[in-house]
N, C-alpha and C positions, 0 to 999 in steps of 0.2 A: 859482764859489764854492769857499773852502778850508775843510776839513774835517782836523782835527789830532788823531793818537791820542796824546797822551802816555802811553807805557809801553806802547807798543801791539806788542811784541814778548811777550806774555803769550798764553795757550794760548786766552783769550776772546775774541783778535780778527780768528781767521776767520768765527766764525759773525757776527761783525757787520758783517763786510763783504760777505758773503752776502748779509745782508739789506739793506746799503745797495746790492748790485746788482739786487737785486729790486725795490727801491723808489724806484728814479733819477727814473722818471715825476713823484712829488711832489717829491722831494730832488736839483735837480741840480746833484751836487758835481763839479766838473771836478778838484779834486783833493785826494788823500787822501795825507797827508804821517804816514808814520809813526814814532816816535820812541824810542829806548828806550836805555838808559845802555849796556847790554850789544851789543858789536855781534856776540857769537859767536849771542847769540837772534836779535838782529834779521837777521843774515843768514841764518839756515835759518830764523824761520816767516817772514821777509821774505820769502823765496823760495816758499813756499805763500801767501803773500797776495798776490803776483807772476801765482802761476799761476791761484788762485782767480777771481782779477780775466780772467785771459785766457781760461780756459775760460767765464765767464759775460760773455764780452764786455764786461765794465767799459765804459762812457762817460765813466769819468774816469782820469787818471792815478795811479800811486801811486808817492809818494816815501821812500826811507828815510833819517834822519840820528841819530847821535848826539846834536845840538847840538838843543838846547830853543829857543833864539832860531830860529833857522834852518827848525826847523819851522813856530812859531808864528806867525812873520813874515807880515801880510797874511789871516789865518785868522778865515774867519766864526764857526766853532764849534770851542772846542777840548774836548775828550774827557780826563778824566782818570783812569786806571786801572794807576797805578802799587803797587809795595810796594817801599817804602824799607828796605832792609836785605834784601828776596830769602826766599826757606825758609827760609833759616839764622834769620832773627831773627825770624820765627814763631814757630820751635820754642824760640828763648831766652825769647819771650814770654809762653807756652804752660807753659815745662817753670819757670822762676821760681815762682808762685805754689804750684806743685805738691808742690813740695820742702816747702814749709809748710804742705799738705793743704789747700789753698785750690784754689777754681776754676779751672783754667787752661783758655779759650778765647780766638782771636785778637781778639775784639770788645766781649765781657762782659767785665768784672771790671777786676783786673790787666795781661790781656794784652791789651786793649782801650786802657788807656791808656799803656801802654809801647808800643803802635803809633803811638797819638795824638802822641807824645811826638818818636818818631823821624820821624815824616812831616810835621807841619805846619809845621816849619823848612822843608823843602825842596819844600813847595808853597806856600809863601810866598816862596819866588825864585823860582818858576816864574810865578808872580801878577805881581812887578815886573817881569819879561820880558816876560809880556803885556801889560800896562800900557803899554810899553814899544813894544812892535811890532803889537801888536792891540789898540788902544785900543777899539773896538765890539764884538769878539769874545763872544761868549755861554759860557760856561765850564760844563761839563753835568760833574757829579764823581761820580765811581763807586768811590772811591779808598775804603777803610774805616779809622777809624770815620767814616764817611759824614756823622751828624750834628756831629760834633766838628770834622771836616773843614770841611764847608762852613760851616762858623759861625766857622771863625776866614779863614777866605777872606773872610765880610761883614764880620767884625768889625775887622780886620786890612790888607785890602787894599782896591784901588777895582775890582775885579774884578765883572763880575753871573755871578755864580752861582747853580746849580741844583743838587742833592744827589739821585741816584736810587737805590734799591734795588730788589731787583723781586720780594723775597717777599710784598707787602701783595699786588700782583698773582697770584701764583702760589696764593696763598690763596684768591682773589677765584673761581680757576678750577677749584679742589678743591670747593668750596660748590657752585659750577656742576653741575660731574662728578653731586657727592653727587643732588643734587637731580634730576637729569638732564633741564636746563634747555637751554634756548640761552643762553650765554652774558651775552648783551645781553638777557634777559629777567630777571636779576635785578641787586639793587641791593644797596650794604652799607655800613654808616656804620666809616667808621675811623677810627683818633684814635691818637696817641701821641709816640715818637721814631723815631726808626730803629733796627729790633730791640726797642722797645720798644711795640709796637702791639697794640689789639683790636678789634673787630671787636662794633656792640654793637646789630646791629639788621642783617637780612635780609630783602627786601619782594623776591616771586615772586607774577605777577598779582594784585597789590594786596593779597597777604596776608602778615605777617609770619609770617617763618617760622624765626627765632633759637630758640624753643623747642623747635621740632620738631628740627631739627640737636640742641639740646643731648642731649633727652631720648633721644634716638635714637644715642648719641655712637659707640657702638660699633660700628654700622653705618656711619659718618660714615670713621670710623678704618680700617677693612676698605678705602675707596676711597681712605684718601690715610695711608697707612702710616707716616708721618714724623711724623703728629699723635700715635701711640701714647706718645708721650713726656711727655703730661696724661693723667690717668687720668679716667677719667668721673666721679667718684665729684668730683677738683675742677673739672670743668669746669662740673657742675650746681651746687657751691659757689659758680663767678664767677657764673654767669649772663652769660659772656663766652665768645668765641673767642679767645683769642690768637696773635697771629705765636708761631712754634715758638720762637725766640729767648727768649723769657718763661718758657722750662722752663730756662734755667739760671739766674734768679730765684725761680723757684718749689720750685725740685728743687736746690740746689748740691752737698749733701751726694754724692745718690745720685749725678748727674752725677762728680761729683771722683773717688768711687770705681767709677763704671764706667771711666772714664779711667785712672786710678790701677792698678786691674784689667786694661788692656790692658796687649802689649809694648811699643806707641808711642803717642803723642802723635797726632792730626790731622793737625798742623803736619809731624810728621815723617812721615808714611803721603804726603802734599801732597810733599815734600821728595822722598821715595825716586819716588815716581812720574813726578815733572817731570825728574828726572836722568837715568831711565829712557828716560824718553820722547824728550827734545832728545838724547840719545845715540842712539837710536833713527831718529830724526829723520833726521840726521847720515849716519849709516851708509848710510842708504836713499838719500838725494838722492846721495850721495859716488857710489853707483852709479847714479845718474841714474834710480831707481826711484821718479819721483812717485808713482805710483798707491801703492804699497808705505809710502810717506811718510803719505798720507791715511788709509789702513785700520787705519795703526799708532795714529796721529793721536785716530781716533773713538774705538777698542776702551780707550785708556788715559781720552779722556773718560765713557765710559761706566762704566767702573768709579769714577771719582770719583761720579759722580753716583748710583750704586749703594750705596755705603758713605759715603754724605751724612749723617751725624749716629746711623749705627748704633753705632759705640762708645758716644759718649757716653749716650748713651739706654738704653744698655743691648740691646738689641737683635740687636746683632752681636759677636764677638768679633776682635779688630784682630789684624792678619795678625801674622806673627812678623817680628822685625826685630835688627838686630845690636846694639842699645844699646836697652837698657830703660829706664823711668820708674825713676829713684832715690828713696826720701825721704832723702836728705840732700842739702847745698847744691851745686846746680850749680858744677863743676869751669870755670875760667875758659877752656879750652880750648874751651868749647863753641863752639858755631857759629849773577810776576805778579799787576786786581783782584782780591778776596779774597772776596766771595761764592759759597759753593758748592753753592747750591739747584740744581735740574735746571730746567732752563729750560720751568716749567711758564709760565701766563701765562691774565690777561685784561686785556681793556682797558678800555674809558672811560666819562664819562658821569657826571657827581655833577650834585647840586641838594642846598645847605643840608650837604653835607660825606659827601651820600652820591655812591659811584663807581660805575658800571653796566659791568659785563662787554661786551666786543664781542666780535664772531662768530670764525668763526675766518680766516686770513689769505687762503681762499682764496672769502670769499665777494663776491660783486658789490657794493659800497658804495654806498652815496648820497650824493648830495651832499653836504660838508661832515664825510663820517664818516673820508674817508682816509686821516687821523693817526690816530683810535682804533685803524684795524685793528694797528697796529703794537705795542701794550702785551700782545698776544696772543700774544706771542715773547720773552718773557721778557727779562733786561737790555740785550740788545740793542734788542729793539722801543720799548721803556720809553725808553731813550735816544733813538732816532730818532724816538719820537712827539713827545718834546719838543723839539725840534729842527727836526721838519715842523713843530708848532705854531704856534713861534716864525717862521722862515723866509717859511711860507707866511700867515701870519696865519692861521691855521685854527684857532677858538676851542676848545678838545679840556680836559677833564677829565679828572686824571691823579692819581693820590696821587705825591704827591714832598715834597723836605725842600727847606723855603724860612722866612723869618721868619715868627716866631707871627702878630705884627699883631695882637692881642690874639683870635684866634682859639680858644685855649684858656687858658681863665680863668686867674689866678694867676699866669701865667710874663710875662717882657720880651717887649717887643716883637721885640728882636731874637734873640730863644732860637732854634732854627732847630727845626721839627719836623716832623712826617711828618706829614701831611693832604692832604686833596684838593683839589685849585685848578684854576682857569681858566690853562688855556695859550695864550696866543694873542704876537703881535709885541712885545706889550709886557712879555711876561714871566710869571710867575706869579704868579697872585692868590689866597692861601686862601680858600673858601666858606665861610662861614659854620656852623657848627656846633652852635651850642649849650653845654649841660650834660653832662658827660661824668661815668660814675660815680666817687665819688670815692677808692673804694678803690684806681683804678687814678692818679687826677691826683695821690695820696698820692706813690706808686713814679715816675711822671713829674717831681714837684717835686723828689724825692731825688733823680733821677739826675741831673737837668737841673743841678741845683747841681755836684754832680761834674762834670758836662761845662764848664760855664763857664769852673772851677777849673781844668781841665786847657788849656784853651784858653789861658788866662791865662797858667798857667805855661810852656806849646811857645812861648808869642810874648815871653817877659820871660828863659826861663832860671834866675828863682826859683825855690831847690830846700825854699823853706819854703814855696810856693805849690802844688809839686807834692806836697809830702807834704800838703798838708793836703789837697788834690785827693783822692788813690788813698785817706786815710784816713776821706774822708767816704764813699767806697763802699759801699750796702745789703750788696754782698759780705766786703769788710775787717773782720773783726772787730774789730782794735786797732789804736791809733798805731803800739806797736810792732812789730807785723806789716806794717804801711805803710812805716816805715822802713827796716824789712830787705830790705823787697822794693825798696822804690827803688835803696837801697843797689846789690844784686846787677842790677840792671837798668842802671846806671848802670858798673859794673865792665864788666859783658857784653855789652853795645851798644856799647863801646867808642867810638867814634869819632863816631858816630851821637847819643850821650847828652854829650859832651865838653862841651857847653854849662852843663851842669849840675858842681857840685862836690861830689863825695859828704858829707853831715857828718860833721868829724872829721876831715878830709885833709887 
């Protein structure tokens, strides 16, 4: 069995191959064909996911190619966790909106759909490629915006696609911590998009325990320190947990000016350290210092995952850097997956749309549990549970973004959203759910319009379809702040936005 990373020269795909050395026993992939535009990356982490493989004795081969056909060719599951346009067009994505004292993050707002924008053209030839050469292929998309993403792969191509993200899980495991639970002994109803999730019900030995968490928030926040970004004061307002992604909904103001407030951007702190580090990289293999390559390797992912949403939140102050946040128009000179939670994790187990935590990866499994233990490892596990699901037919409950199905009231059928489902051979099925509060299916119908809108416009190149997209944004306050922004996003992506005709040129 062929197993295909697209974009797999990105800093996230050693720990995934780790884990698919660890879990050959359920998953056996005889080969893992990796792919990425850039062959300066793919040949130095090529070369660490070379050695990874060798020092854990890999049972399958690994291949690298620049050419997307060539990997995909013959490929049971392909993997997609690419970024079209690199750090550079992050930080254009990022620093755009900014200039106008609007939110700039790569997933919310603006810079969510100038990613949307630049990426679904080019995973929409990567889709008639597989079409093409893997007609059966199972397609598992890690690429962000994740639901924007997989929803113009349904909408758009004959491709079966899967959409993962793995903070509804990593959430799943903070409640755990808080509670200090086993894992698989509690349960949590979730609902939303991706990035746009809550969390609105917790059963621990048959008692609901949503309240206790709320009322107790501040203790809740003491164990999983990224939550600090809701104040307790609105979280007993929702009478909800939210995915942390809902604090740049709920908070934009304060977010823009803690950003606004640092000397860089995310995007750019991402940028300066990935350059760092593959120069680093580089230096070290050039002397034939693997080990030297690896310890460099962790120490730079650990400080990502350290400085994970401290700027924005206010929390942290962002390092010093040679070009600062302007308020005036970005100068046209401007310049791997894209979630950057720490790979906390639980796994599986829903009935009626609730998910139940599994243990942790090194406990003895029973029968039928072997795919859950893997959502306990964050976006890699997430990915390989769906994939063992699938493969092995092992029926495994998983929150993932697949079609509504009328699963949550009000939206199409083929809206794509973030819920929990039945994984098994035949794919994913959402469970059933229910009534969901409607304060939150309010902000769910909003966005989900926007996403449609933006879909529509990546797959036609309509530049009155994508202003009217970014301007239906909760974020966007005016048409002519939509305009302007498209405008400079379309100058600034250059090549990447070409599709589009700015108005007025």
């Amino acid at each position: 069995m062929k197993l295909t990373i697209i974009g797999g020269a990105g800093v996230r795909t050693l720990g995934f191959v780790r884990k698919l050395i660890e879990q050959h026993a359920l998953l056996p992939i005889r080969v893992l064909h990796i792919q990425d535009i850039s062959q300066t990356r793919l040949a130095t982490i090529g070369s660490m996911i070379a050695e990874t493989a060798r020092r854990g004795n890999a049972p399958f081969e690994v291949e690298l190619t620049t050419d997307v056909a060539e990997a995909v060719r013959g490929a049971a599951f392909v993997y997609f966790a690419i970024r079209e346009g690199g750090d550079a067009g992050r930080v254009i994505d990022e620093r755009v909106p900014l200039c106008y004292g609007i939110l700039g993050q790569e997933t919310i707002g603006p810079g969510g759909f100038a990613m949307a924008l630049r990426t679904i053209p080019v995973l929409l030839r990567y889709a008639r490629i597989i079409e093409r050469e893997a007609p059966d292929a199972w397609v598992v998309n890690f690429t962000n915006p994740a639901s924007m993403i997989t929803e113009a792969l349904h909408r758009h191509s004959g491709i079966r696609a899967i959409g993962i993200c793995d903070a509804p899980s990593s959430l799943k495991l903070d409640i755990a911590r808080y509670l200090k639970a086993a894992p698989d002994d509690i349960a949590i109803r979730y609902f939303g998009l991706n990035h746009l999730g809550w969390i609105d019900a917790i059963r621990l030995d048959g008692r609901e325990r949503l309240d206790d968490l709320i009322d107790r928030y501040e203790a809740f926040v003491a164990a999983s320190p990224h939550m600090a970004c809701f104040s307790p004061e609105r979280i007993r307002a929702l009478r909800l947990i939210p995915n942390e992604y809902l604090y740049y909904y709920y908070s934009p103001e304060e977010a823009t000016r803690h950003i606004l407030g640092g000397t860089r951007t995310r995007g750019q702190q991402i940028e300066a350290l990935n350059r760092q580090l593959i120069d680093r990289l580089q230096e070290e293999l050039g002397k034939g210092r693997m080990d030297a390559a690896f310890e460099a390797f962790a120490a730079v992912m650990k400080e990502r995952q350290i400085s994970y949403m401290q700027l924005e939140s206010g929390q942290a102050a962002s390092a010093a850097a040679p070009d600062g946040i302007s308020a005036a128009r970005p100068d046209s000179a401007a310049a791997g997956g894209s979630n950057e939670r720490p790979d906390l994790s639980t796994g599986s187990g829903a009935n009626n749309g609730w998910n139940r935590a599994s243990g942790e990866s090194n406990v003895e499994a029973g029968p039928g549990m072997e795919a859950a233990i893997y959502e306990n490892e964050g976006y890699a596990g997430l990915a390989l549970a769906v994939i063992t699901a699938i493969h092995g037919d092992r029926p495994t409950e998983l929150i993932v973004n697949v079609p509504n199905r009328g699963t949550l009231a009000g939206l199409e059928d083929d809206d794509i959203v973030e819920v929990a489902c039945l994984v098994d051979r035949g794919g994913p099925r959402p469970l059933p759910l229910g009534p969901v509060p409607e304060p939150a299916m309010r902000l769910i119908r909003q966005v989900k319009h926007y996403e449609r809108l933006t879909v529509q416009a990546a797959a036609t190149g309509c530049y009155e379809t994508a202003l009217a997209a970014l301007a239906s944004h909760p974020l966007v306050p005016s048409d002519d702040l939509a305009e302007r922004m498209l405008n400079d996003y379309i100058r600034e992506h250059g090549d990447s936005l070409a599709y589009f005709t700015e108005r007025g040129s």
